[in-house]
mmCIF file of the N, C-alpha and C atoms, coordinates in Angstrom:
data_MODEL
# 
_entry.id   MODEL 
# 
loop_
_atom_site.group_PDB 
_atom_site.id 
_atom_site.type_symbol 
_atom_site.label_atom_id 
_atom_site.label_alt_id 
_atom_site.label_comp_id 
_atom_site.label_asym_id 
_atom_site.label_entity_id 
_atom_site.label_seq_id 
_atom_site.pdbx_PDB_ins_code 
_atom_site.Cartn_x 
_atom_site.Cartn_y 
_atom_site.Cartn_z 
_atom_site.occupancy 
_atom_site.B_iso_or_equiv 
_atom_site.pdbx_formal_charge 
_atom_site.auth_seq_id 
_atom_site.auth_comp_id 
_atom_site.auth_asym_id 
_atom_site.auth_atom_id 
_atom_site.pdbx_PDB_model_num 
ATOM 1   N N  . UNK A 1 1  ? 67.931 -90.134  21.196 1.00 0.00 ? 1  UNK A N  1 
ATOM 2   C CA . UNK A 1 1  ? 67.883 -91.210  22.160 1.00 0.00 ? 1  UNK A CA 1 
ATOM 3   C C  . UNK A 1 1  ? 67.029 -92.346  21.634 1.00 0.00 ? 1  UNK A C  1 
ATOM 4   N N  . UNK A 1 2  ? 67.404 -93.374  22.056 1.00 0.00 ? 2  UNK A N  1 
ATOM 5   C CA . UNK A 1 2  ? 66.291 -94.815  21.284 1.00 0.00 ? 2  UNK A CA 1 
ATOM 6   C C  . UNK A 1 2  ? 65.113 -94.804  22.316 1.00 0.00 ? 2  UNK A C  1 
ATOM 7   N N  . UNK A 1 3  ? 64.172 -95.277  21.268 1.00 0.00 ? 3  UNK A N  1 
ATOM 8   C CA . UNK A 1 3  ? 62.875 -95.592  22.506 1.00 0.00 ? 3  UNK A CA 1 
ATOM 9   C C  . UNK A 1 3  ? 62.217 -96.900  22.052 1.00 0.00 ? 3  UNK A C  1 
ATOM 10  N N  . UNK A 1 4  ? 61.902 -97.319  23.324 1.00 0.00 ? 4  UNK A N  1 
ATOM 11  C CA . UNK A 1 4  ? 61.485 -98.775  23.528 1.00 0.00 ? 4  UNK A CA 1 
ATOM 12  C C  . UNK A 1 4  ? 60.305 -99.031  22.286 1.00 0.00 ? 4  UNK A C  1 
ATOM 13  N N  . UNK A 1 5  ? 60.194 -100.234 21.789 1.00 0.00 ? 5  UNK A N  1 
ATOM 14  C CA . UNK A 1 5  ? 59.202 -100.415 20.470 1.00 0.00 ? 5  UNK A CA 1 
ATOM 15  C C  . UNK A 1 5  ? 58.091 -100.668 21.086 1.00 0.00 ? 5  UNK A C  1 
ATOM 16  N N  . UNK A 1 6  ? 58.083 -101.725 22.685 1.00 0.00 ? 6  UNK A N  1 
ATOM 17  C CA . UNK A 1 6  ? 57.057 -102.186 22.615 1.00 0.00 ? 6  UNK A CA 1 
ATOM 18  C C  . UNK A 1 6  ? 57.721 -101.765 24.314 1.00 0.00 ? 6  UNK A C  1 
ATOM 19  N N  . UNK A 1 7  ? 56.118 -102.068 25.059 1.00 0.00 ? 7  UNK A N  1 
ATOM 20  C CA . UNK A 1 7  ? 56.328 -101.626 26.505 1.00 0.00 ? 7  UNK A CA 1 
ATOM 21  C C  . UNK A 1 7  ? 56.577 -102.871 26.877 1.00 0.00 ? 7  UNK A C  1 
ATOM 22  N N  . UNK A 1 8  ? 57.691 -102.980 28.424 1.00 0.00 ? 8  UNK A N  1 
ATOM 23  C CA . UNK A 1 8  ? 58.279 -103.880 29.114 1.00 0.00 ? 8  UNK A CA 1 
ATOM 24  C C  . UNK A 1 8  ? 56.933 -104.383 30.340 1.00 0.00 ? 8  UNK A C  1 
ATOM 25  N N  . UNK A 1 9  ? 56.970 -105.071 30.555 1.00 0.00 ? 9  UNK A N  1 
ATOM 26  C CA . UNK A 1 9  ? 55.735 -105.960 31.680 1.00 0.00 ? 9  UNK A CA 1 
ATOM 27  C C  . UNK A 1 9  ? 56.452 -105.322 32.677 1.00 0.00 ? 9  UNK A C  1 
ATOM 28  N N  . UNK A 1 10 ? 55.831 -105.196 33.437 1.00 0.00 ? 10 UNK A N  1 
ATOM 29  C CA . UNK A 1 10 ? 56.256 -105.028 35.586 1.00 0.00 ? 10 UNK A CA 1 
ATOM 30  C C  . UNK A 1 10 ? 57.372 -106.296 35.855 1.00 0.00 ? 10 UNK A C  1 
ATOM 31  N N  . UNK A 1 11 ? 56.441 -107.874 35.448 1.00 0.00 ? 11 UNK A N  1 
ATOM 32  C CA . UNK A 1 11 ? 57.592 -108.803 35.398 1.00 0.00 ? 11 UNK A CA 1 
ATOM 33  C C  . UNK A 1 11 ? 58.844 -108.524 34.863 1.00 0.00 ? 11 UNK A C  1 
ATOM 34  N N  . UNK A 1 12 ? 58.907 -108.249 33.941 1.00 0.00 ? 12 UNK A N  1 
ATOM 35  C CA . UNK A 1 12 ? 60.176 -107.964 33.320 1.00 0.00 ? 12 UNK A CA 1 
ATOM 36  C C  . UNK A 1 12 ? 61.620 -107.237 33.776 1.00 0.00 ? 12 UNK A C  1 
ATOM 37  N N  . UNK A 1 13 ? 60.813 -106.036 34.218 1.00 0.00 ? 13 UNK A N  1 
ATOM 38  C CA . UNK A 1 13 ? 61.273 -104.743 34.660 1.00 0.00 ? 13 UNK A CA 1 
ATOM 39  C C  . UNK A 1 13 ? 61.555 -105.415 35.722 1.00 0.00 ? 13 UNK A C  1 
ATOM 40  N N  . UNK A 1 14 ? 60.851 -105.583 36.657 1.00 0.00 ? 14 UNK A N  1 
ATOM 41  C CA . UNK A 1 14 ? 61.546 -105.920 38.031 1.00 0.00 ? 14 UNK A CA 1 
ATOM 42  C C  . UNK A 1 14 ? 62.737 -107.662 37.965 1.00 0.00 ? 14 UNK A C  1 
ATOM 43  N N  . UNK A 1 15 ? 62.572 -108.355 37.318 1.00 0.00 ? 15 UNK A N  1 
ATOM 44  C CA . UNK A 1 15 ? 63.355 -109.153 36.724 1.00 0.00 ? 15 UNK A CA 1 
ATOM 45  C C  . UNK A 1 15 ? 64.838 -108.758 36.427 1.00 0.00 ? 15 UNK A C  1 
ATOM 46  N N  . UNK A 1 16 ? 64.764 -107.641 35.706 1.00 0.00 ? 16 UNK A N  1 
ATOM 47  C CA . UNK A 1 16 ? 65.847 -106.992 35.204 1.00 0.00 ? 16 UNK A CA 1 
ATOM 48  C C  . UNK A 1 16 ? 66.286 -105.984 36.553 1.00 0.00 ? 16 UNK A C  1 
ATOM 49  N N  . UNK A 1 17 ? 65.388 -105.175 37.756 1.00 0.00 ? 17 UNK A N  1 
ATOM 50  C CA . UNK A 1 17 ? 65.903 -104.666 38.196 1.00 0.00 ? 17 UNK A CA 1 
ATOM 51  C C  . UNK A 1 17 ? 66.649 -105.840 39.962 1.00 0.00 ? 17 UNK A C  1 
ATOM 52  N N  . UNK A 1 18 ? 66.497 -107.105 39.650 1.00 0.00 ? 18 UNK A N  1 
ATOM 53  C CA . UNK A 1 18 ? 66.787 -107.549 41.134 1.00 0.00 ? 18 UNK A CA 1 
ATOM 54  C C  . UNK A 1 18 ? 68.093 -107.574 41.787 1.00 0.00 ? 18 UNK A C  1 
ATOM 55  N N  . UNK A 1 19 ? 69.068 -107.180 40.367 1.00 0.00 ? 19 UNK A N  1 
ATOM 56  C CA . UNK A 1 19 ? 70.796 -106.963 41.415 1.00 0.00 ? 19 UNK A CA 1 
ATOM 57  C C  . UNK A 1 19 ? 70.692 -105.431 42.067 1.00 0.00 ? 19 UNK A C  1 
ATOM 58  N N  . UNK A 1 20 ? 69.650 -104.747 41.598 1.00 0.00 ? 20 UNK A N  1 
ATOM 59  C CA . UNK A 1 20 ? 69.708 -103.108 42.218 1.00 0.00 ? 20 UNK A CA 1 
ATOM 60  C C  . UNK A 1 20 ? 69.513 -103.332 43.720 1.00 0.00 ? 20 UNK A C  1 
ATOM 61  N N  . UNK A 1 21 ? 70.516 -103.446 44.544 1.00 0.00 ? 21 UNK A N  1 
ATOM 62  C CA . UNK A 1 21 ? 69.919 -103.411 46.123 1.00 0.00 ? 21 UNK A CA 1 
ATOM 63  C C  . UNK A 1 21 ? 71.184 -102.103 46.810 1.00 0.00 ? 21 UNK A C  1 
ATOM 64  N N  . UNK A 1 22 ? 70.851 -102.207 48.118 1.00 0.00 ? 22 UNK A N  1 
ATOM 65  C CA . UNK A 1 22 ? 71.692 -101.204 49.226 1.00 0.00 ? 22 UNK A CA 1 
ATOM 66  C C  . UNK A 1 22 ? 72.336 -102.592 49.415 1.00 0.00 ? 22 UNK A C  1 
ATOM 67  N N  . UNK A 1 23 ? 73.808 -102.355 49.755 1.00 0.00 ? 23 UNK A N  1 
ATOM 68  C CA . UNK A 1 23 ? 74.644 -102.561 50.740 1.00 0.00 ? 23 UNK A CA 1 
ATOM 69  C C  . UNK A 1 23 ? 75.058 -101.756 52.019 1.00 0.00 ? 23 UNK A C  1 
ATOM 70  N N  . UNK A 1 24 ? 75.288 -102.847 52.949 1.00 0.00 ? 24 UNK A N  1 
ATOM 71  C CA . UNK A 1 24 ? 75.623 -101.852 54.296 1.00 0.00 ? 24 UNK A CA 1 
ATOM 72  C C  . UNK A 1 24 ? 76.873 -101.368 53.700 1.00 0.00 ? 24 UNK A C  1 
ATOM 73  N N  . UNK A 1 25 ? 77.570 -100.100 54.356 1.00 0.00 ? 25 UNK A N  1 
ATOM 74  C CA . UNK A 1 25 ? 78.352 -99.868  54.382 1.00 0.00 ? 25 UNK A CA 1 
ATOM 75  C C  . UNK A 1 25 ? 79.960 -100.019 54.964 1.00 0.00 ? 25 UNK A C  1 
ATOM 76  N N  . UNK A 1 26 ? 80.722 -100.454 54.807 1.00 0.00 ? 26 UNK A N  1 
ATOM 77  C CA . UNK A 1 26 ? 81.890 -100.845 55.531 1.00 0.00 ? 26 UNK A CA 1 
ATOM 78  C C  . UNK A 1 26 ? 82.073 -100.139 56.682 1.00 0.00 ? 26 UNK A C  1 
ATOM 79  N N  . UNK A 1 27 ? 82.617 -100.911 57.750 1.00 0.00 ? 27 UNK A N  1 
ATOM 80  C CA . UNK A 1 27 ? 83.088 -99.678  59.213 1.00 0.00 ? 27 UNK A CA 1 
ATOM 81  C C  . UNK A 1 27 ? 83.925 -100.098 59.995 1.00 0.00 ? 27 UNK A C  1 
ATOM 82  N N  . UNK A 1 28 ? 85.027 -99.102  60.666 1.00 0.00 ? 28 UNK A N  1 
ATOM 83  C CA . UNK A 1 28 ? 85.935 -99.462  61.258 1.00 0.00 ? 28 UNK A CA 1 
ATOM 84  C C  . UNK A 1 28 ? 85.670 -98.882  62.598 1.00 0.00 ? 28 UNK A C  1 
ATOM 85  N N  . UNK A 1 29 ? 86.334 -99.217  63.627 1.00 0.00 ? 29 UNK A N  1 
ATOM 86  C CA . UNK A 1 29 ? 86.572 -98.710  65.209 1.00 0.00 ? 29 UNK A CA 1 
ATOM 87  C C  . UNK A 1 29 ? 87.857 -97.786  64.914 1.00 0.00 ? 29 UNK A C  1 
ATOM 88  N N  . UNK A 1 30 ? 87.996 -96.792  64.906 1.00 0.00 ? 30 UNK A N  1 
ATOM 89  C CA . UNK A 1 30 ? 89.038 -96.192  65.150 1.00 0.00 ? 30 UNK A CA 1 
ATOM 90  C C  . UNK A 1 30 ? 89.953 -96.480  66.771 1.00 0.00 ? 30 UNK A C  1 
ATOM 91  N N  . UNK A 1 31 ? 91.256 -97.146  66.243 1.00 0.00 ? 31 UNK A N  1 
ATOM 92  C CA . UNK A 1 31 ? 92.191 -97.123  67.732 1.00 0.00 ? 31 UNK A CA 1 
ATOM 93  C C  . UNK A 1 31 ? 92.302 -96.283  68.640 1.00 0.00 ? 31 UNK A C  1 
ATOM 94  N N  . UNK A 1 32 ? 92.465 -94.962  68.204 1.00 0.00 ? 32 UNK A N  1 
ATOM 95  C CA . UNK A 1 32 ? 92.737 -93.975  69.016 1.00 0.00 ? 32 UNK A CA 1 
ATOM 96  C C  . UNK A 1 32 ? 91.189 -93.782  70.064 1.00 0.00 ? 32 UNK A C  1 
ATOM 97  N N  . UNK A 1 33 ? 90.512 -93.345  69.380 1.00 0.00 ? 33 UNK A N  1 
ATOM 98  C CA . UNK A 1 33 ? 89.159 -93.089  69.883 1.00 0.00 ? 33 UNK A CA 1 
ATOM 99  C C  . UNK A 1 33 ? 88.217 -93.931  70.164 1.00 0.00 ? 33 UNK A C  1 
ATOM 100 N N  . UNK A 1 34 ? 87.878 -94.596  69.673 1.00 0.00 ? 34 UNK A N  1 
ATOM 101 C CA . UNK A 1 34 ? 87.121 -95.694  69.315 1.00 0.00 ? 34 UNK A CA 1 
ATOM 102 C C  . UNK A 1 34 ? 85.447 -95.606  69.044 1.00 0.00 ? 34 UNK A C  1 
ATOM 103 N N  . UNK A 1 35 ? 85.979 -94.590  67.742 1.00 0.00 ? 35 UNK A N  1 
ATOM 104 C CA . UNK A 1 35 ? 84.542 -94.350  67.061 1.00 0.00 ? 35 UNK A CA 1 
ATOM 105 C C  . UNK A 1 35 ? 84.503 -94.842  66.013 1.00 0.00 ? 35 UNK A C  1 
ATOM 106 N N  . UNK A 1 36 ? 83.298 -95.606  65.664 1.00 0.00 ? 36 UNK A N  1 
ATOM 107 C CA . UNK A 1 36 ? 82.659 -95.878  64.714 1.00 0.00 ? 36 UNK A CA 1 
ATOM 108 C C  . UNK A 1 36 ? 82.690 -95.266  63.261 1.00 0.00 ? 36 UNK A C  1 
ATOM 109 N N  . UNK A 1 37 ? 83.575 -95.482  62.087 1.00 0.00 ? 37 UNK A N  1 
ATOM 110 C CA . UNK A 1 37 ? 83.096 -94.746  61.153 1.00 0.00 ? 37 UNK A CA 1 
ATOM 111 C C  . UNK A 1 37 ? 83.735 -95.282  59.986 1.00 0.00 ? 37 UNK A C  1 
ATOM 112 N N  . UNK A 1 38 ? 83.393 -95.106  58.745 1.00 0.00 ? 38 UNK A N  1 
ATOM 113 C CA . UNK A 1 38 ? 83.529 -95.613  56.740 1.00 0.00 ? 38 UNK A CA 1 
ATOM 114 C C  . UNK A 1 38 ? 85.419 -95.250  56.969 1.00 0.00 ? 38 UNK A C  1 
ATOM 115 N N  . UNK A 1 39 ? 85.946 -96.769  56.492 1.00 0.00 ? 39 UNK A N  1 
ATOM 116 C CA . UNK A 1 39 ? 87.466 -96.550  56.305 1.00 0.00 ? 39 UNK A CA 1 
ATOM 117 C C  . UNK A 1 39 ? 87.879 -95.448  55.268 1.00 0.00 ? 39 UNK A C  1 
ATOM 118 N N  . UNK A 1 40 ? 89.095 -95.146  55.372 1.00 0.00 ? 40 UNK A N  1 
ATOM 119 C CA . UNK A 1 40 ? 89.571 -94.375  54.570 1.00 0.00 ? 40 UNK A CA 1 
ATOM 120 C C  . UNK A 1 40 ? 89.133 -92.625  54.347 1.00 0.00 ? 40 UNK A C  1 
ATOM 121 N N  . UNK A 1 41 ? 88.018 -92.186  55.503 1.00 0.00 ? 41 UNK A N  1 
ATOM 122 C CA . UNK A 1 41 ? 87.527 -91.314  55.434 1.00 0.00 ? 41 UNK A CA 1 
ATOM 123 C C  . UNK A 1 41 ? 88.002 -90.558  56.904 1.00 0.00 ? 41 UNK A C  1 
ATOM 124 N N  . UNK A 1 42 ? 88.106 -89.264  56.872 1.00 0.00 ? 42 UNK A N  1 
ATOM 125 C CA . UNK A 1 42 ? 88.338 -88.573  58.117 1.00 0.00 ? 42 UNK A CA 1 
ATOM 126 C C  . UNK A 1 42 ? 86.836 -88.147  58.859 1.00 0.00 ? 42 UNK A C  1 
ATOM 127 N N  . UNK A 1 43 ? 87.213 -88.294  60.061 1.00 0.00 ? 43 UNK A N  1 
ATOM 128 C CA . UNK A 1 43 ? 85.671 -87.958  60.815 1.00 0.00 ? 43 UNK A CA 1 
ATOM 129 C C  . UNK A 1 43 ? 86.438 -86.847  62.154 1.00 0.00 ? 43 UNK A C  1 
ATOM 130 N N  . UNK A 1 44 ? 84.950 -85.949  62.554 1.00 0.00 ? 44 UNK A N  1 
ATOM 131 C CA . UNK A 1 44 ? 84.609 -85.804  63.884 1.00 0.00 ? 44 UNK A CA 1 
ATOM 132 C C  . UNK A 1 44 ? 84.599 -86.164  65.361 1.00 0.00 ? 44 UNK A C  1 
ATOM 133 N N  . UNK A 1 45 ? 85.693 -86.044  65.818 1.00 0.00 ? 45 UNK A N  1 
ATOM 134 C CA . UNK A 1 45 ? 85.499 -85.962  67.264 1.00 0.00 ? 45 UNK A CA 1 
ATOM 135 C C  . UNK A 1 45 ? 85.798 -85.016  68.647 1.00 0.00 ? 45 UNK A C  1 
ATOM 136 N N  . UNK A 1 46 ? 84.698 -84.855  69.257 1.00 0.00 ? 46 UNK A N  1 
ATOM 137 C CA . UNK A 1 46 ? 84.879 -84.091  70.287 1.00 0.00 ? 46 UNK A CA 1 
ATOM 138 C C  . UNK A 1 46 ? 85.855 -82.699  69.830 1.00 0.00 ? 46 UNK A C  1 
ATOM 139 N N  . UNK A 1 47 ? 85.208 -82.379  68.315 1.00 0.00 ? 47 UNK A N  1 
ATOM 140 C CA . UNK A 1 47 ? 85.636 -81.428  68.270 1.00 0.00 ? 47 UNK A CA 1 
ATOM 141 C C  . UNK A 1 47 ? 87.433 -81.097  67.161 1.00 0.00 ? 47 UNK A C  1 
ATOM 142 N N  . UNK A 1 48 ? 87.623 -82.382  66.900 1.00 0.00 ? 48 UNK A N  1 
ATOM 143 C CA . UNK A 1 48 ? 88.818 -82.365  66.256 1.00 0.00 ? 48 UNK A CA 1 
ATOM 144 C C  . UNK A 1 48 ? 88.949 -83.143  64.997 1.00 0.00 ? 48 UNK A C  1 
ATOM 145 N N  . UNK A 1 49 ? 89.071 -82.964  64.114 1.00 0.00 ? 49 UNK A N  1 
ATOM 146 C CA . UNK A 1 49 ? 88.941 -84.556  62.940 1.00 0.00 ? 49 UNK A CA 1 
ATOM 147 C C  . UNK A 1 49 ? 90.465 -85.019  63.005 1.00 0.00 ? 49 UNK A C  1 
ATOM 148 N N  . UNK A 1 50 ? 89.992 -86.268  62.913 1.00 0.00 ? 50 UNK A N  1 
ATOM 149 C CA . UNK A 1 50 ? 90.861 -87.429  62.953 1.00 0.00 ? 50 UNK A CA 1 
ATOM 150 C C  . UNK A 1 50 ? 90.930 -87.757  61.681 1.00 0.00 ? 50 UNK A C  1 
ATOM 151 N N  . UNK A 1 51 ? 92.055 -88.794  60.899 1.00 0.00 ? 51 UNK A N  1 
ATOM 152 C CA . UNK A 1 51 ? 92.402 -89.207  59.909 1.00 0.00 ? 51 UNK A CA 1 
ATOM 153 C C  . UNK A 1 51 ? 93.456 -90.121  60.123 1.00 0.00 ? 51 UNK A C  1 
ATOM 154 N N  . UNK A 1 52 ? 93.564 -91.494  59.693 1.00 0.00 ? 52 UNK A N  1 
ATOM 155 C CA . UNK A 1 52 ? 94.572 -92.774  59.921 1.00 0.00 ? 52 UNK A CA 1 
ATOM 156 C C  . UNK A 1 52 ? 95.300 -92.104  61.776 1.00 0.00 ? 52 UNK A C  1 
ATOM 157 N N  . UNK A 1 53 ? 94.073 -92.022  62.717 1.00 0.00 ? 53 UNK A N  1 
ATOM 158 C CA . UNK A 1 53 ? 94.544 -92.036  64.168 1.00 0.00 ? 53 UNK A CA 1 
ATOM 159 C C  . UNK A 1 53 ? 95.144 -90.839  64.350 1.00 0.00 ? 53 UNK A C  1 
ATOM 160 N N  . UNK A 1 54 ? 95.067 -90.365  63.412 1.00 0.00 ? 54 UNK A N  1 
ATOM 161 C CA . UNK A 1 54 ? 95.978 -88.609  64.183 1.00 0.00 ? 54 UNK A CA 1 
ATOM 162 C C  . UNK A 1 54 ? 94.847 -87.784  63.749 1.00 0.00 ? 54 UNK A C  1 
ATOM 163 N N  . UNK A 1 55 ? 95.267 -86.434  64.699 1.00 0.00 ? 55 UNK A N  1 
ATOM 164 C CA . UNK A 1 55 ? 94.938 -84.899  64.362 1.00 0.00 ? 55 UNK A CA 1 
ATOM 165 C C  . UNK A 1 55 ? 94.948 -84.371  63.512 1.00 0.00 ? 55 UNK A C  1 
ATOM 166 N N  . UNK A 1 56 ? 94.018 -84.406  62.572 1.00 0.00 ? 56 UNK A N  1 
ATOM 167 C CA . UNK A 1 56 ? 94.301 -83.412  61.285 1.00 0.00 ? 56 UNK A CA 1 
ATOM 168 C C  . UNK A 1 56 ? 93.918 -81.797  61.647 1.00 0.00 ? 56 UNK A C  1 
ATOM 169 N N  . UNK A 1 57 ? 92.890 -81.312  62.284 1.00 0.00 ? 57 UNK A N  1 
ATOM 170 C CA . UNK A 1 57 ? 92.137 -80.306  62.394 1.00 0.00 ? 57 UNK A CA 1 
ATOM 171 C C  . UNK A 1 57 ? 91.783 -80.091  63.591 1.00 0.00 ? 57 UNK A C  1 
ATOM 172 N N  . UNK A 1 58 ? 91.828 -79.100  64.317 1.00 0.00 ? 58 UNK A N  1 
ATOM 173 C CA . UNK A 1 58 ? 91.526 -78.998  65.944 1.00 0.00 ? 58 UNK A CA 1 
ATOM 174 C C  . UNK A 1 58 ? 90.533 -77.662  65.435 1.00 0.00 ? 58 UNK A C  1 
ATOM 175 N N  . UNK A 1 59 ? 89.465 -78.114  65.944 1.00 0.00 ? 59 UNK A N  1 
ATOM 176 C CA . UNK A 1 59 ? 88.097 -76.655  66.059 1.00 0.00 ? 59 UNK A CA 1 
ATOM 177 C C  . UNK A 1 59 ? 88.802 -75.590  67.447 1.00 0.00 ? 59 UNK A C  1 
ATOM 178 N N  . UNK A 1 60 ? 88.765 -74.809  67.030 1.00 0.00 ? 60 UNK A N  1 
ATOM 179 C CA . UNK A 1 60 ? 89.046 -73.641  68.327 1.00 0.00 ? 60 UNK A CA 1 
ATOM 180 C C  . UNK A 1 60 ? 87.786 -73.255  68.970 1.00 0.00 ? 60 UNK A C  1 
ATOM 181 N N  . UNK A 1 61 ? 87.294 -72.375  70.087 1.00 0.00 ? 61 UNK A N  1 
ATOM 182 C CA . UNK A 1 61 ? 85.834 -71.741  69.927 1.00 0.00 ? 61 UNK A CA 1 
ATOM 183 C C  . UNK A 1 61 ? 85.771 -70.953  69.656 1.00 0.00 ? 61 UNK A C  1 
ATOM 184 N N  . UNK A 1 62 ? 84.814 -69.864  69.479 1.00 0.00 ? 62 UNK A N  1 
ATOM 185 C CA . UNK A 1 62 ? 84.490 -68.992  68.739 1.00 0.00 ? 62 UNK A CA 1 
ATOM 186 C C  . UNK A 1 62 ? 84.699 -67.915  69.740 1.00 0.00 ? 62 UNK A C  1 
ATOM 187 N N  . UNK A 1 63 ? 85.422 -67.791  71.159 1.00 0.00 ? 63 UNK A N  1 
ATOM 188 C CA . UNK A 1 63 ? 84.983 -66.592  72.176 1.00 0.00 ? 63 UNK A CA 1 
ATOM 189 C C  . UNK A 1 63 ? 86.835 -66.212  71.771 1.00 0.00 ? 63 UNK A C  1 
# 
């Protein structure tokens, strides 16, 4: 692995690190339900996951 010749300043380093940030994350309302959640991903509700507005998975209970 290469190693640095000479040490980088704090200025520097943080200079170099200022595009590193968080973005929020994208979010949609689901039609059917109208929950909150990251497109393109299946979620939780009341027990059933949803995916593009339909039923993928229905939880049964456990009795």
């Amino acid at each position: 692995m290469a190693h640095p010749k000479k040490r980088s300043s704090a200025s520097r380093r943080n200079k170099r690190r200022t595009h590193i940030k968080l973005a929020m994350p994208a979010l949609v309302v689901c039609p059917v339900t109208g929950v909150v959640h990251t497109p393109h991903r299946a979620f939780w509700h009341e027990d059933k996951m949803y995916y593009k507005g339909r039923v993928v998975i229905s939880k049964e209970p456990l009795n």
